[in-house]
Backbone bond lengths (Angstrom), bond angles and torsions (degrees), N, CA, C in turn:
res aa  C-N    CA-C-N  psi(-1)  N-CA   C-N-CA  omega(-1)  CA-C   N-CA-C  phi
1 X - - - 1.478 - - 1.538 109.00 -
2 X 1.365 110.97 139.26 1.333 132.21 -176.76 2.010 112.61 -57.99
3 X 1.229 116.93 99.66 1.698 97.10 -170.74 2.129 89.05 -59.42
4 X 1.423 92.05 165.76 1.827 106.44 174.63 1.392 89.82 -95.87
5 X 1.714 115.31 124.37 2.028 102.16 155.85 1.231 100.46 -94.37
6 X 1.155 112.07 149.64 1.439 121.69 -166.49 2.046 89.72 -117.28
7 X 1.489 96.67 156.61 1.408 116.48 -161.51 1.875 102.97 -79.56
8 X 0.730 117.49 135.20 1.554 119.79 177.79 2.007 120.68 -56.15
9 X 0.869 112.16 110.51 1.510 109.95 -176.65 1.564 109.15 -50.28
10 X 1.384 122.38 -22.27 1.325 112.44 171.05 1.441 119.25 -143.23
11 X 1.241 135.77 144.59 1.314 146.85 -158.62 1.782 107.10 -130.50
12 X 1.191 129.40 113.10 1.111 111.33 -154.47 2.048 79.23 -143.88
13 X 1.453 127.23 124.17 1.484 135.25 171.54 0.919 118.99 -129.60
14 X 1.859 124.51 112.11 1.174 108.84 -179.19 1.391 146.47 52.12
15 X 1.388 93.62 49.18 1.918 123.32 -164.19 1.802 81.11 -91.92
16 X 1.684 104.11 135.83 1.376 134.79 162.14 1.331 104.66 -140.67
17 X 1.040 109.17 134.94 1.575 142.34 135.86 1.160 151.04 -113.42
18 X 1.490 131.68 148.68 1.609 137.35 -133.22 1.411 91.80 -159.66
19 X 1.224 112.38 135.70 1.145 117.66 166.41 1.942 103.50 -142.16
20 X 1.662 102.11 143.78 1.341 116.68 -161.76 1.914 102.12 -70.24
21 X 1.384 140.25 145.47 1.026 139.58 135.92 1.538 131.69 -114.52
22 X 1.236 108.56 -174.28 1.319 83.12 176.40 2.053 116.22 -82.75
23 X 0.643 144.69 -35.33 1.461 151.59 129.64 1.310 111.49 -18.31
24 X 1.746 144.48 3.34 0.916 154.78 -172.86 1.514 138.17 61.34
25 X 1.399 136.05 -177.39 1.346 103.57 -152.82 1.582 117.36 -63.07
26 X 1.369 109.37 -165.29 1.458 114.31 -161.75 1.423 92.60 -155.15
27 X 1.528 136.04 110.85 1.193 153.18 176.77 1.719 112.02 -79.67
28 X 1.199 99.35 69.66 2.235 103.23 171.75 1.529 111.07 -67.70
29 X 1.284 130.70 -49.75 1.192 105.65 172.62 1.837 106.82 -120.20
30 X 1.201 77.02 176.41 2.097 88.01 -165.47 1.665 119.87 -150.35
31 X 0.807 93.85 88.13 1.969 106.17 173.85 1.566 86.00 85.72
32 X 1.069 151.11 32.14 1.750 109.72 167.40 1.166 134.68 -121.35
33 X 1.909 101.09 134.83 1.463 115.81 -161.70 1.651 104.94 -110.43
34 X 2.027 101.36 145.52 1.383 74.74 -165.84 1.901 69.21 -159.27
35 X 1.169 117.98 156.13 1.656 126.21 173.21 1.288 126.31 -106.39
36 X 1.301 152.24 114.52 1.757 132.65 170.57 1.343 113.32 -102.05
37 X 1.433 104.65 142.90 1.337 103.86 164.58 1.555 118.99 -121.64
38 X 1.039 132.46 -132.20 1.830 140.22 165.87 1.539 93.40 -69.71
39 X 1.330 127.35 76.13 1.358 126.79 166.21 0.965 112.26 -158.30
40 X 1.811 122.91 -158.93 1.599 125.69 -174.08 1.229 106.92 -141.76
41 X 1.007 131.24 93.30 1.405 159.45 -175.43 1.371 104.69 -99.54
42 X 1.883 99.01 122.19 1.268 107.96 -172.80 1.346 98.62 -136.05
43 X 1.616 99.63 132.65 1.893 119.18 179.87 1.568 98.15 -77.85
44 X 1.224 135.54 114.19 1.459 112.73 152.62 1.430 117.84 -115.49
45 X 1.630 111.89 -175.13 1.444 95.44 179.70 1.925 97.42 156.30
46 X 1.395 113.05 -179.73 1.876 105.96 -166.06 2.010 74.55 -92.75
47 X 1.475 86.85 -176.66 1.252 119.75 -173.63 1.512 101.37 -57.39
48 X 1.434 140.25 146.89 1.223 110.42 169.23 1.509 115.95 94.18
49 X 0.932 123.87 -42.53 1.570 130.42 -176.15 1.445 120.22 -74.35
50 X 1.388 113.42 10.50 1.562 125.91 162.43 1.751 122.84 84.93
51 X 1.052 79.40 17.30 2.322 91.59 -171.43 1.478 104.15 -76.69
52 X 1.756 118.60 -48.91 1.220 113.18 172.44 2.142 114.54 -49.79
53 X 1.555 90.36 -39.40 1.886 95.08 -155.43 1.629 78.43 -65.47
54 X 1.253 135.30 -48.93 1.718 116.41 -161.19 1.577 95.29 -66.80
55 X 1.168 141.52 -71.44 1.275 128.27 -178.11 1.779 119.46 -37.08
56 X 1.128 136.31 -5.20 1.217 126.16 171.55 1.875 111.74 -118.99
57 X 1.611 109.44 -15.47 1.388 116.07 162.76 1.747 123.03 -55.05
58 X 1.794 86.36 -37.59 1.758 99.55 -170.28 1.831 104.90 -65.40
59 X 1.664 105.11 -18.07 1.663 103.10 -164.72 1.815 83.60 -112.81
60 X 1.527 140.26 -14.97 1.074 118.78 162.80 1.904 103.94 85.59
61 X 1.421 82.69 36.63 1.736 97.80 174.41 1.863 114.36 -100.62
62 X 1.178 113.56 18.20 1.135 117.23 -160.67 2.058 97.75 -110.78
63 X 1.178 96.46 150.71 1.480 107.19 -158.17 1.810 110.33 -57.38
64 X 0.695 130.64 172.53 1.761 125.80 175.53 1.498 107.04 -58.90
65 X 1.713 105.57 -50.67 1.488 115.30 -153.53 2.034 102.43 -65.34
66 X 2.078 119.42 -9.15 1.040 102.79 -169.37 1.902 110.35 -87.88
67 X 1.048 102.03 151.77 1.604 99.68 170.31 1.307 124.45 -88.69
68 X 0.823 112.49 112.50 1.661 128.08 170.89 1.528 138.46 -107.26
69 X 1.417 106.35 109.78 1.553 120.09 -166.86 1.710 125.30 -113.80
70 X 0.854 141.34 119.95 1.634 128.14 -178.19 1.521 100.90 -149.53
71 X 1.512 115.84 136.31 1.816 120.49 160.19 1.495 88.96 -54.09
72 X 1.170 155.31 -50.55 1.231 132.40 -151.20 1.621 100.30 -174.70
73 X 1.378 98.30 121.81 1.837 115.48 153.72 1.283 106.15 -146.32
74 X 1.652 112.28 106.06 0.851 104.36 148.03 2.310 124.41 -143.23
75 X 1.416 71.96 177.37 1.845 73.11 176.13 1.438 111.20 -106.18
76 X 1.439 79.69 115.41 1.429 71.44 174.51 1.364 122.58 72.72
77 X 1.563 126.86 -166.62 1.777 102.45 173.07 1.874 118.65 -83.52
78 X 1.429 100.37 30.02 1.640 122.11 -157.11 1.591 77.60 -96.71
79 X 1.588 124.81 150.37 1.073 132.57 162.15 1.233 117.43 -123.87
80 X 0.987 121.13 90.63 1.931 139.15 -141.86 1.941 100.96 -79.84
81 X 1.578 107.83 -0.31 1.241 94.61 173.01 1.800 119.99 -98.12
82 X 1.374 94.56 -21.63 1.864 105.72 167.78 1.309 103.24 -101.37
83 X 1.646 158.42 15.77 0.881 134.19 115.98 1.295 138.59 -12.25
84 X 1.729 119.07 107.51 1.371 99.21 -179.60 1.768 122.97 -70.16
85 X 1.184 105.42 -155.99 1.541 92.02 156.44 1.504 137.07 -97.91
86 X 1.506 112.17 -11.44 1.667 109.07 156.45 1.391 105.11 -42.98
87 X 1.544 106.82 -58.79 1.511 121.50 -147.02 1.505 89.61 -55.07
88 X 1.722 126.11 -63.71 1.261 116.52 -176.85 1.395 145.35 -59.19
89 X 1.652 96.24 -0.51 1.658 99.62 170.11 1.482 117.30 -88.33
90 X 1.531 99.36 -8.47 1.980 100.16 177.05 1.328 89.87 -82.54
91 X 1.447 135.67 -28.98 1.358 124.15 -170.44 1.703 104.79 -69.42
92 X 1.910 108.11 -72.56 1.642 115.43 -179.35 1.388 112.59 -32.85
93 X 1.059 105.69 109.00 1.527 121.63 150.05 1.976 107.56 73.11
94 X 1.523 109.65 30.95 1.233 108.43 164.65 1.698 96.34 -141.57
95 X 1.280 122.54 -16.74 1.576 125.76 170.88 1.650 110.15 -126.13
96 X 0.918 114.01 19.15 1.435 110.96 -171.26 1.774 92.03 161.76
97 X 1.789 98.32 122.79 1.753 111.95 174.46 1.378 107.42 -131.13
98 X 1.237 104.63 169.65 1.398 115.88 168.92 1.718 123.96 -133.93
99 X 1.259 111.25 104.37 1.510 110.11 162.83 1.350 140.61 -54.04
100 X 1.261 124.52 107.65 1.492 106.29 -165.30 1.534 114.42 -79.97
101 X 1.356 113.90 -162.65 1.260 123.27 -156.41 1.790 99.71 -96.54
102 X 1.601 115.93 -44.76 1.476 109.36 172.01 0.945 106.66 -148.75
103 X 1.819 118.51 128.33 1.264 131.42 -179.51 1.642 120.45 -49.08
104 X 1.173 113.99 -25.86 1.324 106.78 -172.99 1.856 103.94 -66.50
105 X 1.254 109.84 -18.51 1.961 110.54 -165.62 1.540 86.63 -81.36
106 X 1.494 119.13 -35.83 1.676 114.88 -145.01 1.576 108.05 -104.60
107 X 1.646 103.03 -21.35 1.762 83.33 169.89 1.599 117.73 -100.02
108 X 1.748 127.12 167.01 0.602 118.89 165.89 1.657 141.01 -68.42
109 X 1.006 135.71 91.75 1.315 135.11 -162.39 1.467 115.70 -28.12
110 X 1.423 106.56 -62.24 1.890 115.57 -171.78 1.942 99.70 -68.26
111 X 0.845 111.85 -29.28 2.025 100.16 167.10 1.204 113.82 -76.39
112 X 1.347 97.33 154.82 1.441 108.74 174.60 2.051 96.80 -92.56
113 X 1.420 84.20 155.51 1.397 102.72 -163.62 1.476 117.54 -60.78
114 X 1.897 125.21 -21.25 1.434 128.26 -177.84 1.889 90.51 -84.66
115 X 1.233 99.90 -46.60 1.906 96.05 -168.88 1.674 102.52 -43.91
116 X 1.632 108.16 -47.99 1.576 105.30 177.52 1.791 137.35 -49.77
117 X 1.500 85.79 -23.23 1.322 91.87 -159.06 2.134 87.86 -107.75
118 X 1.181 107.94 -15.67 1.732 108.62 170.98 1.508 91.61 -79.24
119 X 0.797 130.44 -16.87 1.591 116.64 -167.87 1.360 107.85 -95.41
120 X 0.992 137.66 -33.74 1.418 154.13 -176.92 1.937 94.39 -74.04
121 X 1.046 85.19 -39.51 2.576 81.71 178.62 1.956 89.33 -77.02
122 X 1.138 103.71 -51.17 1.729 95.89 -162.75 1.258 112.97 -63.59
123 X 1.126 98.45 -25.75 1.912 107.41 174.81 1.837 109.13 -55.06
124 X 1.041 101.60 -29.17 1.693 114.44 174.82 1.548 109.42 -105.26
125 X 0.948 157.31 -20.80 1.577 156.13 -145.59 1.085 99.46 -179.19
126 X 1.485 88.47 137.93 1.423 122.71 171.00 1.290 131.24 -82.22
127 X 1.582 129.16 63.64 1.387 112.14 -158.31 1.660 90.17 -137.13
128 X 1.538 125.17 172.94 1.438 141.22 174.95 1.569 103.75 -38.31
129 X 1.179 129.94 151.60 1.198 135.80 170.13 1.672 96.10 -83.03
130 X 0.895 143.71 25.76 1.338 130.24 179.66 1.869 108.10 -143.88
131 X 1.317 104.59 2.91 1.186 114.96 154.22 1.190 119.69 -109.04
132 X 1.522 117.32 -10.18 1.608 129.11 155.01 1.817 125.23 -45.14
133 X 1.569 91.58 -55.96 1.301 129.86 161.44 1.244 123.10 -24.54
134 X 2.011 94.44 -60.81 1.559 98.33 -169.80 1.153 129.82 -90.73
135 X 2.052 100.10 -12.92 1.267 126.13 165.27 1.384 117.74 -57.99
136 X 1.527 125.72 -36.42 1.477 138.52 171.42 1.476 109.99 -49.61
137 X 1.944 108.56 -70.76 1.089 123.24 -162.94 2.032 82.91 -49.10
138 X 1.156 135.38 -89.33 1.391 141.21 -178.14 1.725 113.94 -3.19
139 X 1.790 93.75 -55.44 1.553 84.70 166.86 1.099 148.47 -71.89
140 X 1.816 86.71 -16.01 1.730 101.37 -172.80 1.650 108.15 -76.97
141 X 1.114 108.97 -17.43 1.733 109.72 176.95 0.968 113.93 -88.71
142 X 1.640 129.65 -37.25 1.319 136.11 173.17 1.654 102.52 -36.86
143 X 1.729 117.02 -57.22 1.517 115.47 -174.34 1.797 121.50 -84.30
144 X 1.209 95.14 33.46 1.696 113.77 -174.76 1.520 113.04 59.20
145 X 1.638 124.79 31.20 1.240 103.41 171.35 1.808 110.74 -85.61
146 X 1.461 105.16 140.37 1.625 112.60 167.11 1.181 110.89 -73.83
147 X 1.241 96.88 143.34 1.991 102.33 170.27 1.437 115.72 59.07
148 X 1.659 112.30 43.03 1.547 118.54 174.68 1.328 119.89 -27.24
149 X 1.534 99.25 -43.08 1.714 101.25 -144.23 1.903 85.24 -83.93
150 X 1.251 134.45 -42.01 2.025 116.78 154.35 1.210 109.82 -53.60
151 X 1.214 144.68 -31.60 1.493 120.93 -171.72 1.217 111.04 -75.57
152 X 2.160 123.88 -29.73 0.726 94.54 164.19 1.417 163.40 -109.71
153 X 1.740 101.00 29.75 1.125 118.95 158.41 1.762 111.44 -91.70
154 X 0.823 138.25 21.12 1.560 139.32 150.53 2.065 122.47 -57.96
155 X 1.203 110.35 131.29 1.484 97.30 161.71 1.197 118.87 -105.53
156 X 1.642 112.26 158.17 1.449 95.14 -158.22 1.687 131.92 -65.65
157 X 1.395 87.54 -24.23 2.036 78.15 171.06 1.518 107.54 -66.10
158 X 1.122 143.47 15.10 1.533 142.07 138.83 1.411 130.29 -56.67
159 X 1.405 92.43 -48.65 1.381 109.87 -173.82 2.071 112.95 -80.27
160 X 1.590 117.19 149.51 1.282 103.05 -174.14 2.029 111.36 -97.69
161 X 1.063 104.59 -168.52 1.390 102.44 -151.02 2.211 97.41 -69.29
162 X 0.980 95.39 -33.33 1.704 95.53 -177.61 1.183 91.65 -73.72
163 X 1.275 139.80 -53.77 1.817 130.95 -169.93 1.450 111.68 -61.85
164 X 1.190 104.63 -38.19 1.978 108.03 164.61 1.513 106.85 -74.97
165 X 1.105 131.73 -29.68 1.799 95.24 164.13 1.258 118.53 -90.57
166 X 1.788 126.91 -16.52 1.208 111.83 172.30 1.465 107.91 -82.29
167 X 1.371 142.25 28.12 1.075 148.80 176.00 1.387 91.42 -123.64
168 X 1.398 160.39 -21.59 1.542 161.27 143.51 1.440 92.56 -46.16
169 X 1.183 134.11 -60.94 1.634 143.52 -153.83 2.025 93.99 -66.18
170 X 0.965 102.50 -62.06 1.950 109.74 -173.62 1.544 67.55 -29.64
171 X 2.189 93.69 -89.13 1.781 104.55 -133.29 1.623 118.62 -36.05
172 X 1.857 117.80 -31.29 1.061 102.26 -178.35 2.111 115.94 -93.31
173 X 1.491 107.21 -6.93 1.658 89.06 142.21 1.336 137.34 -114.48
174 X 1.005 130.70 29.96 1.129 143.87 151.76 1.732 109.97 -43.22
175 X 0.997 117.72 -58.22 1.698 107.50 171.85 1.224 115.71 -72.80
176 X 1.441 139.23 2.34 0.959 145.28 177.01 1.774 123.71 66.82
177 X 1.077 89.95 56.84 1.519 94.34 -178.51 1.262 137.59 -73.75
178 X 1.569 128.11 157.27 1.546 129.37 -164.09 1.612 117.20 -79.56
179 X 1.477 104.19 -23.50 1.244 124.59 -166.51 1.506 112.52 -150.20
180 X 1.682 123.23 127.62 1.262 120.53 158.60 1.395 115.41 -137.17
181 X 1.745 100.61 142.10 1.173 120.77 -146.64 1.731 74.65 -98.51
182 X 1.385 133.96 137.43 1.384 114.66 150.23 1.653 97.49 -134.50
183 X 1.240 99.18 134.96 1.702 122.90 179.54 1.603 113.71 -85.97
184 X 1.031 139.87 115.22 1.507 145.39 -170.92 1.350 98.69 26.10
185 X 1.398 139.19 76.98 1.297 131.61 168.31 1.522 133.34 -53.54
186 X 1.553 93.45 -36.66 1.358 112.20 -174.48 1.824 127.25 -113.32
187 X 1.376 88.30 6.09 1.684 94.48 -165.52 1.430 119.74 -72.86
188 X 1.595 116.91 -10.98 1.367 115.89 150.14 1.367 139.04 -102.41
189 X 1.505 98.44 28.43 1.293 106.38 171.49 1.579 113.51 -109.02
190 X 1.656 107.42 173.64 1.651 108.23 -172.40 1.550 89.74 -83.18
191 X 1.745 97.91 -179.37 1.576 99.89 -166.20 1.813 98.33 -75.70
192 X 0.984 116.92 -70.95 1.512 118.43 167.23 1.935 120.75 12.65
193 X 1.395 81.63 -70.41 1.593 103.98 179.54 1.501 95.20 -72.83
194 X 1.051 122.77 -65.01 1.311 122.18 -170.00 1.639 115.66 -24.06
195 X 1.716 103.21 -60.59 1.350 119.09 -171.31 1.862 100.96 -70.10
196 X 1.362 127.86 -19.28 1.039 130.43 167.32 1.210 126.99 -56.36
197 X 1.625 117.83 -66.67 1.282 115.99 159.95 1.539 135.72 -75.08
198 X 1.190 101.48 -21.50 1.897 99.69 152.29 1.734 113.66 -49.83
199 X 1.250 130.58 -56.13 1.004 145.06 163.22 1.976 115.16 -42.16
200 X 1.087 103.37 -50.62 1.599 104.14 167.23 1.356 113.95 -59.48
201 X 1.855 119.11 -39.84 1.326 113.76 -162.65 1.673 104.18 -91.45
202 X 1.257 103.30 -39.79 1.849 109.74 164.30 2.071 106.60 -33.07
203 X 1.108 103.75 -41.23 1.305 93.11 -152.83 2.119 101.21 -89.30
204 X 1.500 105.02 -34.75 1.066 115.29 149.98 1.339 127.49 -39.53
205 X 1.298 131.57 -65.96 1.271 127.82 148.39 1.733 134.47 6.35
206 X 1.722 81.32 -74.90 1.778 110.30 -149.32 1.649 90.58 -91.02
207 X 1.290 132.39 7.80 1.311 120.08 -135.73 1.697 73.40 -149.87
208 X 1.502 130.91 -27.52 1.786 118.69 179.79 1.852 90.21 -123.47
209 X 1.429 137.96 -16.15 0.993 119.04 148.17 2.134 95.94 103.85
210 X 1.540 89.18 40.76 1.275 96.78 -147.32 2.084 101.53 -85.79
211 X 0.537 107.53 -159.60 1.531 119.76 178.05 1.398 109.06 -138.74
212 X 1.350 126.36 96.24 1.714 132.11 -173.38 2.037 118.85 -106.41
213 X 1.065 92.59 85.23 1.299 109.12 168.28 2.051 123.48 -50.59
214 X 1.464 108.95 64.44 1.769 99.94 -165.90 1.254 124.36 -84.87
215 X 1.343 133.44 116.55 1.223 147.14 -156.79 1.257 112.13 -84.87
216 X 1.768 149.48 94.81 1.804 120.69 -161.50 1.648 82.40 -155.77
217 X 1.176 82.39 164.23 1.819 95.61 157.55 1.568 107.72 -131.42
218 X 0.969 94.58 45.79 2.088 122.11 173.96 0.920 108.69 -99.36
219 X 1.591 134.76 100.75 1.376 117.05 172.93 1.442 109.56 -84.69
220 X 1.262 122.66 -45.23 1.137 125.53 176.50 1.426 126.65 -62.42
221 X 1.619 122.31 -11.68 1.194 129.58 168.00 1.486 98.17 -82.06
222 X 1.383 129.49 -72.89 1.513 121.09 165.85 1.422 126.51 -12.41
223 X 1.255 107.94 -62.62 2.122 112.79 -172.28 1.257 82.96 -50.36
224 X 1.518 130.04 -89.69 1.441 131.38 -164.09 1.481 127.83 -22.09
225 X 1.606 116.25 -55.24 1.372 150.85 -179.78 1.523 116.15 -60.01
226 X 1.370 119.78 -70.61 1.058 127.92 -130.90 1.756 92.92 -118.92
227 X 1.596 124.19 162.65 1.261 130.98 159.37 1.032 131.37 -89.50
228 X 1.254 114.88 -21.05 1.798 124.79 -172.50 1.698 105.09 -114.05
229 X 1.553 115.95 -165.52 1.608 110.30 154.93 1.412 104.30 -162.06
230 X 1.324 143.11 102.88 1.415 123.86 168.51 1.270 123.13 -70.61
231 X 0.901 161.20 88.01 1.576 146.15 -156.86 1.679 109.44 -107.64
232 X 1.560 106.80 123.86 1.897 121.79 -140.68 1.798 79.13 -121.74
233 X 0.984 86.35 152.32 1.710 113.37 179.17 1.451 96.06 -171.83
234 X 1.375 95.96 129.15 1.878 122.11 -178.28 1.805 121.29 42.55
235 X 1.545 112.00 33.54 0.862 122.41 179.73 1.781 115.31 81.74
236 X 1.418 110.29 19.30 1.126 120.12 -174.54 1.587 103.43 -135.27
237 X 1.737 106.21 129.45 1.729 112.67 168.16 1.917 104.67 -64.68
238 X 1.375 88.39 119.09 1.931 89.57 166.12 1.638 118.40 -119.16
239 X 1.310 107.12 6.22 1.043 116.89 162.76 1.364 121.79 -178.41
240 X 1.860 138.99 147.48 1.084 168.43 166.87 0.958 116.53 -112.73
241 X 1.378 118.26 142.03 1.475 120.59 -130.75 1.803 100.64 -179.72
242 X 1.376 128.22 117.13 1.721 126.90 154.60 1.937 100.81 -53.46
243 X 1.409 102.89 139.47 0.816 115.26 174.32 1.779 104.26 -55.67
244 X 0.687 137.21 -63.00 1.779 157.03 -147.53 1.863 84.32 -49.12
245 X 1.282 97.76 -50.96 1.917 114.23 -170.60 1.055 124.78 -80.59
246 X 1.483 111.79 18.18 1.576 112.55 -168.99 2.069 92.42 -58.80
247 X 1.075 108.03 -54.15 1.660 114.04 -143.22 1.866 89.89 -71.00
248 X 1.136 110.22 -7.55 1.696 113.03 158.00 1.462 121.67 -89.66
249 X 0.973 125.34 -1.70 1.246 141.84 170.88 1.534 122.14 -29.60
250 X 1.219 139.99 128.14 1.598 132.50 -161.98 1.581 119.08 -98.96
251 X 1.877 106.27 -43.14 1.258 94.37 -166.99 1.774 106.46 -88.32
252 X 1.223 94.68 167.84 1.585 105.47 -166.47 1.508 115.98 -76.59
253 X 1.601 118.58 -3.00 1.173 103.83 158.26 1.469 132.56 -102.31
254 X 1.423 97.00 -21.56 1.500 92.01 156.89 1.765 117.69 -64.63
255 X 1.470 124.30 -36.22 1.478 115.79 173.94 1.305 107.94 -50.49
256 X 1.469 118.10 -32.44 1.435 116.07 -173.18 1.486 108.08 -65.68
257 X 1.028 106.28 -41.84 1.786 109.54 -165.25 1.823 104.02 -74.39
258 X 1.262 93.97 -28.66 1.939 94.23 -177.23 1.775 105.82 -71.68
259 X 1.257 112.89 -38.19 1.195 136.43 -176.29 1.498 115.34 -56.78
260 X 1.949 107.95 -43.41 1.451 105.10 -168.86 2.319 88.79 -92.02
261 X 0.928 120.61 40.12 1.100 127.93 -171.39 1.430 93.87 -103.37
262 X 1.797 106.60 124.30 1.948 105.17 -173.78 1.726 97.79 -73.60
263 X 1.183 128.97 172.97 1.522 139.71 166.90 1.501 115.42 -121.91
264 X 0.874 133.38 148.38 1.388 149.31 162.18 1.430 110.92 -80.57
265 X 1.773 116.20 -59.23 1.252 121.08 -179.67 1.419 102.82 -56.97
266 X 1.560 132.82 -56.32 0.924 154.90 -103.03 1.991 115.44 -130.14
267 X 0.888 110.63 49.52 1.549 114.94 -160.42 1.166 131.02 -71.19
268 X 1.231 127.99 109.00 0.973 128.84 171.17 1.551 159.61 -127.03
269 X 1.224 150.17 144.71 1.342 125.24 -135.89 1.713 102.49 -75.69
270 X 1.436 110.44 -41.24 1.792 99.56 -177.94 1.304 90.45 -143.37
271 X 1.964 106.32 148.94 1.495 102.13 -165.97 2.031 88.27 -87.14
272 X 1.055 104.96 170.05 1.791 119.39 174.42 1.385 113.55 -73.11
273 X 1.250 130.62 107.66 1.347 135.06 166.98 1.677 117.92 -36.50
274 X 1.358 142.33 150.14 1.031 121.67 169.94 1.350 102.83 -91.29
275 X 1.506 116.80 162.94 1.610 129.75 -157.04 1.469 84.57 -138.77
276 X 1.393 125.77 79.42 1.399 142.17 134.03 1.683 122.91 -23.10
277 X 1.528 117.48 111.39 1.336 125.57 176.93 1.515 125.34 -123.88
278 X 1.525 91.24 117.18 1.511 100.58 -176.72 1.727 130.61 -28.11
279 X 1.506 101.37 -32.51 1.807 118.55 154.18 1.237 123.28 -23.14
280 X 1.089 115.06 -46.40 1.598 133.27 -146.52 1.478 105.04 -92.92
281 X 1.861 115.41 -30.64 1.272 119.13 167.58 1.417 102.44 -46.78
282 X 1.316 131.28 -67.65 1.783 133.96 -140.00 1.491 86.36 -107.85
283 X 1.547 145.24 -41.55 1.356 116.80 -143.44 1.379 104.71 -63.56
């Protein structure tokens, strides 16, 4: 029997971005093409190296004044770069969300935490606020919170830092989306929690069949995590990579980055600086 390949939920060619300063523009990302399908695809890369700006280009969160160019991004047979902006609010965060990096920036303080996350479904659908409600309480267990029905009258400075991102995780599936982009999800949490809600969102995933876009400068959280690896330096992909193969990895700045990685097994008196080469801009 014939396996079915099924079409990639996202198509992304030669995506650049520019943003204006005063010193004139400023080029963050540069040529990069990259596909998702039902997997976990993770951008990594140093601070700066443009993984966040492609994850918020794909949802079109970026200010008027930036320029944005690609042969091709699209979702689906949707071409997300002539999208107007009606068109892209049926897309944001009811076909495609984004998790941020720390709940304290992303929820609203003066709501209570179920109204936030009912509001985010009603924002898409039209249904009773009290089937909103029950849709919450549903999500809130789906992401292992105990005792939904208090959490969700809690505001978030109540709640602790793992219960505020698995309370980020509901609001952005709660509409049930095709694709989630999540940007350092976990990087202010302890490891404990960390491996907790990685584990909540893993199963979320594999369990709606989702397409997970992961944003880190974790390599070692990635290998574990994720299936793919883009690894971005100066707003440019220099290498792709199966997660499983990171530590086979070819180009020399990703060796660099695995390299300045501390060890436990592995001890040593000072880790190796990376030694950055002008090459790497153009090759």
């Amino acid at each position: 029997m014939t396996q079915e390949i099924q079409a990639p939920k996202l198509q992304v060619e030669d995506l650049r971005v520019s943003f204006a300063t005063g010193e004139g523009m400023v080029d963050a990302v540069r040529g990069v093409s990259f596909s998702l399908g039902k997997e976990k695809l993770a951008i990594v890369g140093e601070s700066g190296s443009g993984k966040s700006t492609v994850g918020r280009t794909l949802l079109r969160l970026h200010p008027k004044s930036a320029q944005i160019t690609a042969s091709k991004m699209h979702f689906g047979d949707i071409d997300l770069l002539s999208c107007s902006e009606k068109e892209m609010q049926g897309i944001r965060g009811r076909r495609m969300s984004m998790i941020m990096q720390d709940p304290k920036y992303s929820l609203n303080p003066v709501m209570r935490v179920g109204d936030q996350i009912a509001e985010a479904y009603l924002a898409h659908h039209k249904v009773p606020r009290k089937e909103a409600n029950q849709l919450v309480l549903s999500m809130l267990e789906a992401v292992r919170i105990r005792d939904p029905q208090r959490v969700f009258r809690m505001y978030p400075h109540e709640v602790s830092g793992g219960m505020g991102q698995r309370i980020m995780i509901a609001m952005m599936l709660i509409t049930g989306p095709e694709i989630v982009i999540a940007d350092e999800p976990t990087s202010a949490l302890d490891v404990s929690v960390r491996l907790q809600v990685l584990a909540t969102l893993d199963d979320l995933v594999s369990q709606r069949g989702l397409g997970l876009i992961f944003i880190s400068h974790d390599l070692n959280l990635v290998r574990s995590f994720c299936d793919r690896v883009l690894v971005m330096y100066a707003g440019r992909v220099v290498e792709s990579i199966a997660a499983a193969d990171l530590d086979q990895a070819q180009h020399p700045y990703t060796r660099g980055l695995l390299a300045a990685l501390p060890s436990v097994d592995a001890r040593r008196p000072r880790l190796p600086v990376l030694q950055r080469d002008p090459s790497w801009l153009t090759a």
